[in-house]
Backbone bond lengths (Angstrom), bond angles and torsions (degrees), N, CA, C in turn:
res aa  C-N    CA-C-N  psi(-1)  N-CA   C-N-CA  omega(-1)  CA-C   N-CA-C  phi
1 X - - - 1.453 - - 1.512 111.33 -
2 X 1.608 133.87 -58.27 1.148 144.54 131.19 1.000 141.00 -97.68
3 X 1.473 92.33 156.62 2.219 86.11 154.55 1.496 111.14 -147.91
4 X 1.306 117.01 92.97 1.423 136.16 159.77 1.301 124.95 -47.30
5 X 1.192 120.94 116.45 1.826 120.19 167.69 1.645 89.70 -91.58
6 X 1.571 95.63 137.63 1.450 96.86 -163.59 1.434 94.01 -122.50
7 X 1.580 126.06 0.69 1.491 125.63 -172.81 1.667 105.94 -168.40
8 X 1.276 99.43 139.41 1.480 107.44 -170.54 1.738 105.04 -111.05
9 X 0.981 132.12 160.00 1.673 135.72 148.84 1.114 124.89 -85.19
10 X 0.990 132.33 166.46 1.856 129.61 169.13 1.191 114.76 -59.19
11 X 1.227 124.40 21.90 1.577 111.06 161.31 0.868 109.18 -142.91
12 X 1.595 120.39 9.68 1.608 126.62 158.87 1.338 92.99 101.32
13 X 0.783 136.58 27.79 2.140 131.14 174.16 1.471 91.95 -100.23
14 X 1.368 114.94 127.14 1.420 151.93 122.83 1.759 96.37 8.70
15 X 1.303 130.62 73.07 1.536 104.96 158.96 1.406 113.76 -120.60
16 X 1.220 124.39 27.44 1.431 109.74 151.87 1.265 98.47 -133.04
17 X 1.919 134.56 175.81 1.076 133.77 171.02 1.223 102.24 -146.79
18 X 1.186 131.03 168.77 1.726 159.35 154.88 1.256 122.89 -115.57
19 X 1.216 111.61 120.21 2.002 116.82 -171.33 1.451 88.93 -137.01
20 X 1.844 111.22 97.36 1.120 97.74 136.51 1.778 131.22 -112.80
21 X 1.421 92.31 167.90 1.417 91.48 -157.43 1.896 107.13 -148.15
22 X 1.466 114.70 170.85 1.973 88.01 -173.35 1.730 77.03 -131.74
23 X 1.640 105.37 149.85 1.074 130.26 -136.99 1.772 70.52 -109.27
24 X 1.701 92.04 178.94 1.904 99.49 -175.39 1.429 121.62 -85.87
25 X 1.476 113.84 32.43 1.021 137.44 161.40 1.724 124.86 -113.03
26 X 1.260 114.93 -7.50 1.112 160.37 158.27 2.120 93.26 67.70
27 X 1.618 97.36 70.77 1.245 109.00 159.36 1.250 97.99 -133.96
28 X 1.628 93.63 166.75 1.731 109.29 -158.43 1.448 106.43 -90.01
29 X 1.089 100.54 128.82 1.378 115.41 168.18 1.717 126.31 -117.93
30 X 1.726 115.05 160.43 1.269 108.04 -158.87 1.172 91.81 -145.44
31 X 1.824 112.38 148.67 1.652 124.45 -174.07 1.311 99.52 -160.97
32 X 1.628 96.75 110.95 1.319 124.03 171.48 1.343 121.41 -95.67
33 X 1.710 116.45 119.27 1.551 154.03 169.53 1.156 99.98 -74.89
34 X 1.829 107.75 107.01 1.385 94.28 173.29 1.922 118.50 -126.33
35 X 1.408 82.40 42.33 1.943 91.31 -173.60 1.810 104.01 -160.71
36 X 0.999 100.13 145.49 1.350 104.27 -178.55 1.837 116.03 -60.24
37 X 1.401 113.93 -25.77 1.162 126.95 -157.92 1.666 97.44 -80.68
38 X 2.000 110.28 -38.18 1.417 124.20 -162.74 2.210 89.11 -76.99
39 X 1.742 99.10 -37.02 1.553 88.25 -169.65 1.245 116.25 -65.49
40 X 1.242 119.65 -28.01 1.782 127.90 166.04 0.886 123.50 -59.55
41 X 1.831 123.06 -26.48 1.629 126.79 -171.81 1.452 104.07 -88.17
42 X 1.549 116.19 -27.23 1.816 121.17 -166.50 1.422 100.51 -82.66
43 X 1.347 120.66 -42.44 1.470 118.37 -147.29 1.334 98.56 -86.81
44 X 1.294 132.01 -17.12 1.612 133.40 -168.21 1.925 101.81 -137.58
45 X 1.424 91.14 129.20 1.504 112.96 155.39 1.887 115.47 -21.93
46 X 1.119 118.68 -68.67 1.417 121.35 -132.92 2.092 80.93 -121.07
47 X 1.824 103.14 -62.85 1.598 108.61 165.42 1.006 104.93 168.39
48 X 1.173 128.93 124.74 1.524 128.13 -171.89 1.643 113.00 -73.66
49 X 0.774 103.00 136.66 2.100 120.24 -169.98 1.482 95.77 -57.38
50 X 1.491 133.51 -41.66 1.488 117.21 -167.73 1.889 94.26 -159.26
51 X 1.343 100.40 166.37 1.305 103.42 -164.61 1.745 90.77 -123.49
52 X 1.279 107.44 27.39 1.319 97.09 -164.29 2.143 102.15 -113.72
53 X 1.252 108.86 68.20 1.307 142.36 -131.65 2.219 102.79 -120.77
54 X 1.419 103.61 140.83 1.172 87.78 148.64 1.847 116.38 -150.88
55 X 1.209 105.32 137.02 1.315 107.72 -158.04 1.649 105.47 -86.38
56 X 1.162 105.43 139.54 1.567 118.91 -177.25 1.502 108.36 -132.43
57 X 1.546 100.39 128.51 2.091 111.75 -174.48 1.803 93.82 -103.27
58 X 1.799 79.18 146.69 1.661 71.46 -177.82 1.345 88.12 -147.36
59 X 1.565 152.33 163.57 1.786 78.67 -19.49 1.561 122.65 -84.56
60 X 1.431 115.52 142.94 1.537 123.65 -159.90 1.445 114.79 -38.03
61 X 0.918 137.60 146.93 1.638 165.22 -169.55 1.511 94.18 37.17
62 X 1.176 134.97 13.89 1.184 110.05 150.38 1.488 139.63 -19.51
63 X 1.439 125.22 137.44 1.170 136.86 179.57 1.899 111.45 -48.18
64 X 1.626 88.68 -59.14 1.431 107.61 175.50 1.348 116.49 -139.22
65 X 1.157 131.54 72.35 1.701 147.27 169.84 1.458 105.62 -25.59
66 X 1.535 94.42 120.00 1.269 117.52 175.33 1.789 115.40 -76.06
67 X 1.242 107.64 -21.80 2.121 100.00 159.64 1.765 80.91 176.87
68 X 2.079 77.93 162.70 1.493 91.89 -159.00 1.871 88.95 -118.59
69 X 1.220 100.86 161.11 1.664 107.28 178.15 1.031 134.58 -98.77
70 X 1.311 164.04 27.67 1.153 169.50 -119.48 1.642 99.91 -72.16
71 X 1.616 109.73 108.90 1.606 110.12 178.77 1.972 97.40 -104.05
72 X 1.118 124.01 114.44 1.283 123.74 175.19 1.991 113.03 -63.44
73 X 1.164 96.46 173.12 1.529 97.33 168.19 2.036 95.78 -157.85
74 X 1.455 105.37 70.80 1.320 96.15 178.54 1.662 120.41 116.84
75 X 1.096 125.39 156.53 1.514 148.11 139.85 1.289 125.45 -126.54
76 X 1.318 118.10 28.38 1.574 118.79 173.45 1.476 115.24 -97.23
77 X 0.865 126.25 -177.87 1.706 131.64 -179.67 1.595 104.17 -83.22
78 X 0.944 128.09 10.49 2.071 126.20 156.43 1.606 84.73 82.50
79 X 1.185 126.36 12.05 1.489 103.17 -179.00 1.572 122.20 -106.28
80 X 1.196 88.02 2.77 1.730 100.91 168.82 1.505 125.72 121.67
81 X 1.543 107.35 -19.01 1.119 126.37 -179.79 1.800 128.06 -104.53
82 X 1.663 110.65 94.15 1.547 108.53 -178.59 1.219 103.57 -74.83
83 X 1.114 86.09 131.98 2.042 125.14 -178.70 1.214 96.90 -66.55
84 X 1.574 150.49 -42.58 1.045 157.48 -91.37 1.722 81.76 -128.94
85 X 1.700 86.64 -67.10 1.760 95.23 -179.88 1.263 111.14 -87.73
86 X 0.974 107.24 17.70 1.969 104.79 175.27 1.458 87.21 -99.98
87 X 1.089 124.32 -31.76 2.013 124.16 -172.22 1.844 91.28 -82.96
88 X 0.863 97.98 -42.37 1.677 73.38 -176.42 1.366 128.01 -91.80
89 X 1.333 94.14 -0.84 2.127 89.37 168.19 1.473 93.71 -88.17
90 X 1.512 118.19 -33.85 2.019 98.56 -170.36 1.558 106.22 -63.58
91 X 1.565 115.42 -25.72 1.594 122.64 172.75 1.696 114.94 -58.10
92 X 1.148 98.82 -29.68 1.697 103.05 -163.89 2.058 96.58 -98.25
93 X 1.499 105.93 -4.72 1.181 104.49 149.39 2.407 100.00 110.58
94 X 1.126 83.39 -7.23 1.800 86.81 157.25 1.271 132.02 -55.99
95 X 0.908 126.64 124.07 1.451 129.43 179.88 1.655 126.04 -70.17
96 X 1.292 124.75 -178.75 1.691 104.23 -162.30 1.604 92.84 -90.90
97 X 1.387 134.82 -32.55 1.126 126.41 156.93 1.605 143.79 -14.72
98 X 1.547 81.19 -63.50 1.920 108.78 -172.36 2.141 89.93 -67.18
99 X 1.195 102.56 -41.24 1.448 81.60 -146.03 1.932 87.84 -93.61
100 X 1.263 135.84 -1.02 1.075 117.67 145.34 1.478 138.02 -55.12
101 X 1.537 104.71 -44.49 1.150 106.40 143.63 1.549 141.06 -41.93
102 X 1.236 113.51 -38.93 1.524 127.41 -173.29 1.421 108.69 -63.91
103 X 1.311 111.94 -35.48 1.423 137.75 -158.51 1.538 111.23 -93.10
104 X 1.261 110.59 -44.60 1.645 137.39 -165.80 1.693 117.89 -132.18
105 X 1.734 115.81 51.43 1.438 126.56 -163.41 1.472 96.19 -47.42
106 X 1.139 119.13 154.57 1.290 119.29 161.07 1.872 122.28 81.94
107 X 1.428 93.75 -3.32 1.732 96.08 -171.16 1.596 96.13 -87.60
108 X 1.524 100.78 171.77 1.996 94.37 -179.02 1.539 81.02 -132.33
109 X 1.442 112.82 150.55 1.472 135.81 -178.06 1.417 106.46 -103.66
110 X 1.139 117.30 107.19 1.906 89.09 169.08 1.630 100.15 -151.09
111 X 1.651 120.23 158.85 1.084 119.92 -172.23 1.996 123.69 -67.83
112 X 0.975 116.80 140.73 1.027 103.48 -168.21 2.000 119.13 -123.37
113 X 1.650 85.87 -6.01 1.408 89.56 176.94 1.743 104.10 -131.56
């Protein structure tokens, strides 16, 4: 019937959920997600890459939604930096410097121990 994200983290990932749904008796039933790690294990087969997700029922306000959408925004750690393109500028031969910078204008690097 649904599926509610009922709580977000500071970087906007999905860590709690709501699934309701009517059992084969066709009363309603409810299953509460209460960790980001459990919302990644339910929503995907194998494990979903990021929980940082927003779910769309269609067709909209339906009684009982015929399939739901999951639009991602990511598999990185929410902290600003894609891994994806952080792997492919060190491939294209950037150093870990340059592309902290690239990522984080304005930050200063310096040794501290």
């Amino acid at each position: 019937k649904a599926i509610q994200i009922t709580s977000r983290g500071g970087s906007g990932r999905a860590n709690k959920l709501t699934i309701l749904y009517l059992d084969t008796q066709n009363r309603q039933q409810m299953l509460k997600i209460n960790s980001e790690y459990d919302v990644r294990r339910v929503l995907h087969p194998s494990f979903l890459y990021s929980s940082a997700i927003i779910v769309e029922t269609l067709p909209e306000n339906a009684e009982i939604p015929e399939t739901f959408v999951y639009r991602g925004a990511g598999w990185g750690h929410g902290v600003g930096l894609c891994q994806i393109g952080a792997l492919g500028m060190s491939l294209k031969g950037y150093i870990a410097q340059d592309i902290v910078y690239h990522y984080y204008p304005g930050s200063v690097l310096k040794k501290i121990y």
